[in-house]
C-alpha positions in Angstrom: 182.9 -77.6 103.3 186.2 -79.1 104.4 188.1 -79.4 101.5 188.5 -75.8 99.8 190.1 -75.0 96.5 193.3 -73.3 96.6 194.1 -69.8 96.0 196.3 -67.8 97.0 196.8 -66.2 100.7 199.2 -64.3 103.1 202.0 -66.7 104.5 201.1 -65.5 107.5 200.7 -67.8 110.6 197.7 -70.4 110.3 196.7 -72.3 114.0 195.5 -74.7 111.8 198.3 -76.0 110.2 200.6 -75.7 113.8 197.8 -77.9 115.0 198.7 -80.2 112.4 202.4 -80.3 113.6 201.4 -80.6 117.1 199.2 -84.2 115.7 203.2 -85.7 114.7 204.3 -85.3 118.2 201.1 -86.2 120.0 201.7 -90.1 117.9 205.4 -89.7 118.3 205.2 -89.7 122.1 203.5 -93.5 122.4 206.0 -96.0 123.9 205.1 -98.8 121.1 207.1 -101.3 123.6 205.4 -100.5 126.4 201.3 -100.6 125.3 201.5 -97.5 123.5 201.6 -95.4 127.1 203.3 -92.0 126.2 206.6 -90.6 127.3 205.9 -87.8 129.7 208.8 -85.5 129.3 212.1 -85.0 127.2 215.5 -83.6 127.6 216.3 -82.6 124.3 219.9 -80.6 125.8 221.2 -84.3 126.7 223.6 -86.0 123.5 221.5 -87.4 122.6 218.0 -86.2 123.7 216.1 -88.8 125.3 212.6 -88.9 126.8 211.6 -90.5 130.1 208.0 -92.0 131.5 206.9 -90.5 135.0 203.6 -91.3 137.3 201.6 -88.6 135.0 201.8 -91.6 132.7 198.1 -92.4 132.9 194.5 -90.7 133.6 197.0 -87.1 132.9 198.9 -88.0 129.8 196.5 -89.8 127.9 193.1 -87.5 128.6 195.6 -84.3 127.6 196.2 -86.6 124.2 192.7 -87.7 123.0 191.5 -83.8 123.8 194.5 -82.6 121.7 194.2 -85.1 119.2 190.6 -84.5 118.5 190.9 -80.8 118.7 193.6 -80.6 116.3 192.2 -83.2 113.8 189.3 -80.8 113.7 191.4 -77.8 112.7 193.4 -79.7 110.2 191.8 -82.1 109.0 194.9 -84.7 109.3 193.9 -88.1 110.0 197.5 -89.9 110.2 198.7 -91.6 113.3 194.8 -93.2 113.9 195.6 -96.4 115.4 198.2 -95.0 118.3 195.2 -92.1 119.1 192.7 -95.7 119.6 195.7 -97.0 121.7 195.3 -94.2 123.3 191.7 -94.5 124.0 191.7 -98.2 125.0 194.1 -97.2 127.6 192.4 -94.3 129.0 188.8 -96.4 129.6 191.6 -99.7 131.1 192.5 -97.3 134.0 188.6 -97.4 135.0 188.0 -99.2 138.3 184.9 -100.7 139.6 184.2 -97.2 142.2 184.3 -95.0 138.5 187.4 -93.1 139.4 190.5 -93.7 136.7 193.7 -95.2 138.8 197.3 -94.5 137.8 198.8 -98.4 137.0 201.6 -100.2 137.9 205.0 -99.3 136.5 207.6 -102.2 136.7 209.9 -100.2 136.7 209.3 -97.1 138.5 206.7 -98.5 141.1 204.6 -95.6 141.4 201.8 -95.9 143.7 198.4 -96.6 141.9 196.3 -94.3 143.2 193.3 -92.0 141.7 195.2 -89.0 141.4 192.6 -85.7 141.7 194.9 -83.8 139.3 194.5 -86.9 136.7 190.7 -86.8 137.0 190.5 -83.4 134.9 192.2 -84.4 132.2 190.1 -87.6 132.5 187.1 -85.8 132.5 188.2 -83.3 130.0 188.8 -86.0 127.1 185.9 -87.7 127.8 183.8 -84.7 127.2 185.8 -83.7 123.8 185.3 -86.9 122.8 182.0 -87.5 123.3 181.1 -84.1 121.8 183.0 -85.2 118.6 181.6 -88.3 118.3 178.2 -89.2 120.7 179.5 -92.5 121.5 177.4 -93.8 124.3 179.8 -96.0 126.0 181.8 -92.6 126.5 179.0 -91.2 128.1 178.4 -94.0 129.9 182.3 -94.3 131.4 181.8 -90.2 131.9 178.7 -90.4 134.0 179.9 -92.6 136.3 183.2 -90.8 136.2 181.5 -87.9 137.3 179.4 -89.7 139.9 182.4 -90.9 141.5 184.2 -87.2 141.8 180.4 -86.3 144.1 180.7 -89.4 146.0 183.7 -88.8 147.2 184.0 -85.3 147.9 183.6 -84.1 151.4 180.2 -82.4 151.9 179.3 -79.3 154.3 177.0 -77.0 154.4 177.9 -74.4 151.4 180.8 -76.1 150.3 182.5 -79.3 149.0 186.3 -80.4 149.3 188.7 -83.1 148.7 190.5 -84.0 151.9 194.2 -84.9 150.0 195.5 -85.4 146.5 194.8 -88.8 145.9 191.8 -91.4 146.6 192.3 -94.8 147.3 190.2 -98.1 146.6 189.2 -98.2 149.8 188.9 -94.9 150.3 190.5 -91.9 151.8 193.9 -92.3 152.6 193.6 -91.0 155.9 190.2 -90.5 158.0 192.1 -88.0 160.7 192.6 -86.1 157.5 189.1 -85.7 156.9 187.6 -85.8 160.3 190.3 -82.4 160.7 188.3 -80.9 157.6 191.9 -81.0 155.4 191.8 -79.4 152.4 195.1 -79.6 150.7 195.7 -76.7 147.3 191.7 -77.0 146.2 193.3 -75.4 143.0 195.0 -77.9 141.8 192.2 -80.7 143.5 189.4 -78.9 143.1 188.8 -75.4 141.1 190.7 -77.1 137.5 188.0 -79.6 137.7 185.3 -77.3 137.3 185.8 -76.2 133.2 185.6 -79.7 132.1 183.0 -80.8 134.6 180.5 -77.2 133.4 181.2 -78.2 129.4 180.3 -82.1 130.5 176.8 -80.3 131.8 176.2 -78.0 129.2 176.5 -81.1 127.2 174.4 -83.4 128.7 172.7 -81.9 131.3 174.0 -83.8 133.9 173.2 -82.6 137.3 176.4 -83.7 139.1 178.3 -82.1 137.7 176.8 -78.8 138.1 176.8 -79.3 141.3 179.8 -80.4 142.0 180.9 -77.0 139.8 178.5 -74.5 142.1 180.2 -76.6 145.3 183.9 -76.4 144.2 183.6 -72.4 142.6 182.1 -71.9 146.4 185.1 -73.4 148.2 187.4 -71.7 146.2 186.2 -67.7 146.0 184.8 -67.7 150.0 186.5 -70.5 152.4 190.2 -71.6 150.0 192.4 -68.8 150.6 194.2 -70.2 147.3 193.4 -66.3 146.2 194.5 -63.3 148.6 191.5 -60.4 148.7 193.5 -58.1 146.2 193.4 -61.5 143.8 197.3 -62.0 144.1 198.0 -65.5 144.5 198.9 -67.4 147.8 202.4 -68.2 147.7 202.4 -70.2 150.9 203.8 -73.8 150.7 200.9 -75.1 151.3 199.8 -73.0 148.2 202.6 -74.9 145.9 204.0 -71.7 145.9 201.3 -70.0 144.0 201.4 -72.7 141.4 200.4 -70.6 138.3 199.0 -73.2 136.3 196.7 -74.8 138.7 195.8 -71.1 139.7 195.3 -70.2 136.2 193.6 -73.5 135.0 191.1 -72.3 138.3 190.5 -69.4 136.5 189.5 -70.0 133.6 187.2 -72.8 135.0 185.4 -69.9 137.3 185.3 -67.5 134.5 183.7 -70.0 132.3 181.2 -70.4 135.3 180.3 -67.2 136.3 179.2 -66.5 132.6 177.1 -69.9 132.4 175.4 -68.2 135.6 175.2 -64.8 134.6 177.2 -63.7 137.5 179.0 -60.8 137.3 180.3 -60.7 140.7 182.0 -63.7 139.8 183.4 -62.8 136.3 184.8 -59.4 138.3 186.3 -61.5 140.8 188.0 -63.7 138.3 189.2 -59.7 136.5 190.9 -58.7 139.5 193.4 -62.0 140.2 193.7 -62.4 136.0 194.7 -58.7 136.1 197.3 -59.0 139.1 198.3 -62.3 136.8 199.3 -60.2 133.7 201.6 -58.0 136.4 203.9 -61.2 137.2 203.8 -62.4 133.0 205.2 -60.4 130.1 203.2 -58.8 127.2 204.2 -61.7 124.7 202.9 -64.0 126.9 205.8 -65.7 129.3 204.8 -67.0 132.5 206.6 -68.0 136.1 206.4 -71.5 136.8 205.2 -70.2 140.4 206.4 -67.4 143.2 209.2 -69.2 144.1 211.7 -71.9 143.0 209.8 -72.9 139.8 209.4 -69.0 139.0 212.2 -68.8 136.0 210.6 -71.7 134.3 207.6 -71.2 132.2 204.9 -73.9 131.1 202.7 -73.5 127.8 200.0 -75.4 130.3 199.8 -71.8 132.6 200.1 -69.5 129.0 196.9 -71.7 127.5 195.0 -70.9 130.8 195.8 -67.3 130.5 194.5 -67.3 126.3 191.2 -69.2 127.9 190.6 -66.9 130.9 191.5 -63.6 129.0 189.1 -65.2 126.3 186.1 -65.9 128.9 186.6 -62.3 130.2 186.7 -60.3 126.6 183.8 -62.1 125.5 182.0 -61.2 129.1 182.6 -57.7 127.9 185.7 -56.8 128.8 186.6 -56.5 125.1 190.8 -55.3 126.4 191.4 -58.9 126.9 190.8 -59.7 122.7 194.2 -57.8 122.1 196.0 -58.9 125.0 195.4 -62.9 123.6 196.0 -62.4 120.4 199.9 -61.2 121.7 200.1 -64.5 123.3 198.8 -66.5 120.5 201.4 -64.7 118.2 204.0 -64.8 120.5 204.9 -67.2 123.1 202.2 -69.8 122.3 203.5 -70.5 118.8 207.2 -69.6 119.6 207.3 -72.2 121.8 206.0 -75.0 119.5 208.8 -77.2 118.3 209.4 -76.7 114.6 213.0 -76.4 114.4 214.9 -79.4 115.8 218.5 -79.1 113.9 219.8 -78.5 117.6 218.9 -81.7 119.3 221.3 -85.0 119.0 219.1 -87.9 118.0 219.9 -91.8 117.8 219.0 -94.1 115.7 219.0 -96.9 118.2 217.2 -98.2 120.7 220.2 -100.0 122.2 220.5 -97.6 125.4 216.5 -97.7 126.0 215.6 -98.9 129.7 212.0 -100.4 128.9 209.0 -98.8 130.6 211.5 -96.1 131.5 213.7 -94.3 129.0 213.9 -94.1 125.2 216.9 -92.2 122.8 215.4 -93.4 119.9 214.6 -90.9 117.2 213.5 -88.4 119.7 213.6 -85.3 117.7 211.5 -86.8 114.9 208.9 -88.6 117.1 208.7 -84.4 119.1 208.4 -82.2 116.4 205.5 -80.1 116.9 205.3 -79.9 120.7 205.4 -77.2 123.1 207.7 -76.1 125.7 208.0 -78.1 129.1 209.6 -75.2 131.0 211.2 -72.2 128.5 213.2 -69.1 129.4 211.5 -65.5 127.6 214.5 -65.7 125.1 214.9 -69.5 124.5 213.0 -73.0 124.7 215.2 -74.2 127.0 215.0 -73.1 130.4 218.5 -73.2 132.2 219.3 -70.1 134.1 221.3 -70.6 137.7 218.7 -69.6 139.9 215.8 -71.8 141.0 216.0 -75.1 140.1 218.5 -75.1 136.7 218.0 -77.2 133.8 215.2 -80.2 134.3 213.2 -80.7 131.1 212.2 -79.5 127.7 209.4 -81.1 127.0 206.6 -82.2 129.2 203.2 -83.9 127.1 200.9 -82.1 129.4 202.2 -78.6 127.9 202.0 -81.0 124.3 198.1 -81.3 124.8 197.4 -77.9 126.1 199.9 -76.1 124.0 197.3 -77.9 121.1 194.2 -76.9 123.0 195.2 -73.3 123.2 195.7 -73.3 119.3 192.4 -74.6 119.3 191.1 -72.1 121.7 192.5 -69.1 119.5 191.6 -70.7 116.1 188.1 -71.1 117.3 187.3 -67.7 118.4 189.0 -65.9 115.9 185.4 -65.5 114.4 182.5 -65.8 116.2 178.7 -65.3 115.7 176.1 -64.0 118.5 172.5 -63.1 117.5 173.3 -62.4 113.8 176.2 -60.3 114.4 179.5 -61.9 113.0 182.9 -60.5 115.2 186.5 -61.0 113.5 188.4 -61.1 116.8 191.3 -62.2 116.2 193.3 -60.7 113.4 194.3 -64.1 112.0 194.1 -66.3 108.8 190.5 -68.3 109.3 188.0 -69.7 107.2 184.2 -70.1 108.4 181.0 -71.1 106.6 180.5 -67.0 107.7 183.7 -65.5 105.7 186.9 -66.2 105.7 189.8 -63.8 107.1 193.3 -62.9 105.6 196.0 -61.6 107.6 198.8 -59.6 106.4 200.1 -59.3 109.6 202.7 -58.6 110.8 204.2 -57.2 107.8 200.7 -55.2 106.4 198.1 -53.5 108.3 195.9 -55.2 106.0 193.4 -57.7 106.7 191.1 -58.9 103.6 187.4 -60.5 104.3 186.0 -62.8 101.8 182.6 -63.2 102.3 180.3 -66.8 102.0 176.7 -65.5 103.4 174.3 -63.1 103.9 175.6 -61.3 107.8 173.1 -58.8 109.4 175.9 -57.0 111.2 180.0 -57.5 111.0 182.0 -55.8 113.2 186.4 -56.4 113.0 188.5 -55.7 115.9 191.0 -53.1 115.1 194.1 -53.4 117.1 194.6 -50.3 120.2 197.6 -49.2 118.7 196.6 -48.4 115.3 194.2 -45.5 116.5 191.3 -44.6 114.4 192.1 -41.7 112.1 193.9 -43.5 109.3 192.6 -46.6 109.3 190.7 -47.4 105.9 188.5 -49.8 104.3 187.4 -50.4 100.9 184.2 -52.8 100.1 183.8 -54.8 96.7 180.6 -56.3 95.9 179.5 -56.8 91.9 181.8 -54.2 90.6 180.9 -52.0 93.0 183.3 -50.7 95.4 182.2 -48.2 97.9 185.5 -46.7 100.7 185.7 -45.5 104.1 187.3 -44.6 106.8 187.4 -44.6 111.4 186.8 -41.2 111.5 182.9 -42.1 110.6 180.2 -41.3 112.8 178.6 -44.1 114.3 181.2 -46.5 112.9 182.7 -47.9 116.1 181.2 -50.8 119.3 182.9 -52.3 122.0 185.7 -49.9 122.0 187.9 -51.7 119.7 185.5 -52.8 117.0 185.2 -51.5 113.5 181.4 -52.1 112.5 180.7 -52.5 109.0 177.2 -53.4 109.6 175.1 -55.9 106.6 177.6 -58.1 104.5 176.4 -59.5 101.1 177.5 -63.6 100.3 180.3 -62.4 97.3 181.4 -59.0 99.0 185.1 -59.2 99.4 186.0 -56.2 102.1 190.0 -54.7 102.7 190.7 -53.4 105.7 193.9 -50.9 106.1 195.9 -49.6 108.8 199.2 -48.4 109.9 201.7 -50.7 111.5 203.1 -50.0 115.1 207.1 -49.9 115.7 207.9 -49.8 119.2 210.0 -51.4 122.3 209.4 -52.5 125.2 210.8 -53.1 128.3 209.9 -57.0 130.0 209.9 -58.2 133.5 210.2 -61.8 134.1 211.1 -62.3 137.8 213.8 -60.1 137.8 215.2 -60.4 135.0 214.8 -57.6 132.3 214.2 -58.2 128.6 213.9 -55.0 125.5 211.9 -56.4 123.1 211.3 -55.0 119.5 207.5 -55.2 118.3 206.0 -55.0 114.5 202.4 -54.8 115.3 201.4 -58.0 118.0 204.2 -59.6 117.2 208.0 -59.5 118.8 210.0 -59.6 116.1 213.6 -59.2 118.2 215.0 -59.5 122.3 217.3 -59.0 124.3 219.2 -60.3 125.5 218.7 -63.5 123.1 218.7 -67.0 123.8 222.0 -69.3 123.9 220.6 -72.9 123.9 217.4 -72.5 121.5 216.8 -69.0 120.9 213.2 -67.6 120.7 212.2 -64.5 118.6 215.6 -64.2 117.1 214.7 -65.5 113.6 211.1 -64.1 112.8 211.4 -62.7 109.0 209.5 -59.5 108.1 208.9 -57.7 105.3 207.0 -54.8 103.5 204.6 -56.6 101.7 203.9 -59.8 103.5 204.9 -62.7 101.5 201.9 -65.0 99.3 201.6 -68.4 98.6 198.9 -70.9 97.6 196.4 -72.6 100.5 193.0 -72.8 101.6 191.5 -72.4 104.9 189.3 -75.1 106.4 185.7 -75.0 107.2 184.4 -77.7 108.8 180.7 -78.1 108.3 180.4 -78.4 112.3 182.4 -76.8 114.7 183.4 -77.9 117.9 183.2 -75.2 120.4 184.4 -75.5 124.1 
């Protein structure tokens, strides 16, 4: 069921509806005088705030919009802004040339060479998969086979491995044959290693074979022959390296994590613990993240925090159950702290009268970027513009916009999951599912409630590390009937962190109960030091704070966490990535 009747539940967050928000800024973005390409980034410190095109314009922007558009339609169910998201997706199958690889185009202002950019190609890929797994439209599968059978063609071939020899392919080929007779292999990260999560879903989808193989080729180069990961799984922070990049690292990742469990290896899913782990060291518990190792290191990207939800998700559902708690802090924290809700800050005009066509635009920027996600934040504030590294650049960049959405989805969606009859809660956060739907109370309860639709064999709910066991309570309705217990119960705990409340009845409505943690913490971020003030998951104070936009300063919190009236949405069909 989609459309549920109201009743009331927690006002606690809801990924849904932020998904929902994200939709206005993901139509707001289109350049309706210029073919409805999107703007790329935005400088919302500027009076007033303006937002700029850049050479991302194409294959990039638009594939990170149709995947965030038709992820977050899903979770909300909103269906405004339909004819820019087609815009969109005439555009994206234009860029197309005759060799199947998708070409940036020709700005007439900017004059950005039109090349096929590898980095493009995976978000290329990526939106043709969502949207062929939302829809089955065989002419997307048709522009995605050959999309794919371009990205073998073209790669460089040896005996255990395969490589792109620079960033960008040409229509007549390789930009340089001395590059590829010298075996060059510039960052396979960012070239190679990102493409393979969108390529593996693309298989698992269709069964196409080249992609797989391109996926066993490109996870070879990078964990034997790249050296994009040192052997204690720190990252290379040469230049040749872009500095240890953490989002094309990251992104990497995830994509290998996401392998080695389609394979069953565990030598791989290890491997990808041990440079995640050393990851974590360099980020702080709420989820910020350095730009890279060196000058981009103060300035975070929501793109590198999404591939750190994803990874940590691939590795807790691998087994390594930690990883549940550790995303759920990001999702809480950082993720939807640095979504754009609040724009009273930014100067907007009116008028279009300063626009540079094809270029620049001031016009009703903070309307048209409500709902995005931080470009390139500080821990304490959305806008990044500390003195050391590279300053102030930008605020917004659509690239963080569509993973920023995609790592809503990414927590929404495995908030409850279902394996061989056993139904796992998570994620402590508000979700519906033909299963049961959860309740959160959090952060201002202990107190999650469990509504149940069906018949489950076996529910278990992760309980949060820091609420122990010994007073942590439930109490089970079902007909009248209402039967209590308790974590000090033999037998009554899995997977370290789960609370196992075995067979659930279709009607049984089940409270769970647990004390809330108060505690501080001290957070690194490249040297500079932050005490942060926790309820539970959730940073509810810093400092110091922000200046510009602060982050964590305003979060409300009460004893009894406040009620209103909603639903939770259900779709009959999920889309799962």
């Amino acid at each position: 069921m989609d459309n549920q009747t109201k009743k009331l539940i927690p006002d606690t967050l809801m990924l849904e509806e932020r998904a929902g928000h994200a939709i206005n800024a993901m139509i707001g973005m289109a350049d309706e005088d210029y073919n409805g390409i999107p703007f790329f980034a935005a400088d919302l410190m500027h009076k007033p705030a303006f937002m700029t095109h850049g050479d991302w314009d194409y294959g990039s922007s638009h594939g990170r919009m149709i995947d965030g558009l038709i992820l977050a339609r899903h979770m909300s169910g909103e269906e405004y802004g339909k004819e820019v998201e087609e815009k969109y997706r005439e555009n994206l199958l234009s860029f197309f040339k005759e060799d199947g690889m998708s070409y940036r185009q020709l700005n007439p202002v900017h004059r950005w060479d039109t090349n096929a950019n590898l980095i493009d190609q995976r978000a290329v890929i990526l939106s043709l998969t969502t949207w062929y797994l939302d829809t089955g439209d065989l002419k997307v599968k048709e522009a995605a086979d050959r999309h794919v059978a371009a990205l073998k063609r073209i790669a460089i071939k040896e005996r255990d491995i395969w490589y792109y020899p620079a960033s960008e392919y040409k229509e007549g080929g390789w930009p340089s044959s001395n590059g590829v007779q010298l075996r060059l292999a510039p960052d396979p990260a960012a070239f190679c290693g990102r493409l393979v999560m969108p390529l593996l879903k693309y298989h698992e989808l269709t069964g196409n074979p080249d992609a797989l193989e391109l996926c066993e080729f490109f996870t070879a180069l990078i964990m034997e022959r790249s050296g994009v990961f040192n052997p204690d799984g720190s990252f290379n922070d040469s230049l040749a390296y872009r500095s240890g990049h953490f989002h094309t690292r990251l992104g990497t990742l995830d994509a290998i994590a996401r392998f080695g469990m389609f394979t069953g290896n565990a030598a791989t899913i290890a491997w990808v613990k041990k440079s995640y782990d050393w990851a974590l060291t360099k980020c702080t518990a709420f989820g910020w993240t350095p730009g890279d190792l060196h000058e981009q290191a103060y300035e975070h990207e929501t793109c590198s925090l999404v591939d750190l939800i994803a990874t940590g998700i691939s590795l807790a559902k691998s087994g390594y159950v930690e990883y549940w708690g550790i995303v759920e802090r990001f999702l809480r924290n950082h993720l939807t702290e640095s979504q754009l809700l609040d724009l009273s800050w930014v100067e907007e005009s009116d008028s279009k009268s300063g626009d540079i066509p094809a270029s620049k635009t001031f016009f009703k920027v903070a309307q048209r970027s409500k709902g995005a996600f931080a470009g390139y934040s500080a821990p304490n504030d959305f806008v990044c513009d500390v003195i050391e590294g590279r300053g102030h650049t930008s605020d917004l960049q659509i690239c963080c916009l569509g993973s920023g959405t995609r790592g809503l989805f990414m927590g929404w969606s495995n908030t409850v999951t279902e394996k061989d009859g056993t139904v796992s809660v998570n994620f402590l956060l508000n979700r519906g599912s033909k299963w049961l739907d959860v309740s959160s109370y959090l952060p201002h309860e202990g107190k999650v409630v469990i509504d149940v639709h069906q018949d489950v064999k076996r529910l278990q709910v992760r309980i949060p590390e820091w609420a122990g066991f010994t007073k942590i309570q439930y109490v089970r309705e079902l007909d009248g009937q209402v039967t209590e217990g308790n974590g000090r119960e033999p037998s009554r705990w899995v997977n370290k962190h789960f609370l196992l409340l075995g067979e659930a009845k279709a009607g049984e409505q089940i409270t769970i109960t647990f004390p809330i943690s108060h505690r501080k913490t001290i957070e690194n971020a490249v040297g500079q030091t932050f005490e942060t003030i926790w309820r539970g998951d959730d940073v509810v104070g810093i400092s110091p704070e922000g200046t510009k936009k602060p982050l964590y300063s305003g979060r409300k919190v009460y004893d009894q966490a406040p009620m209103r009236e909603g639903s939770y949405r259900r779709p009959e069909k999920e889309i799962v990535w």
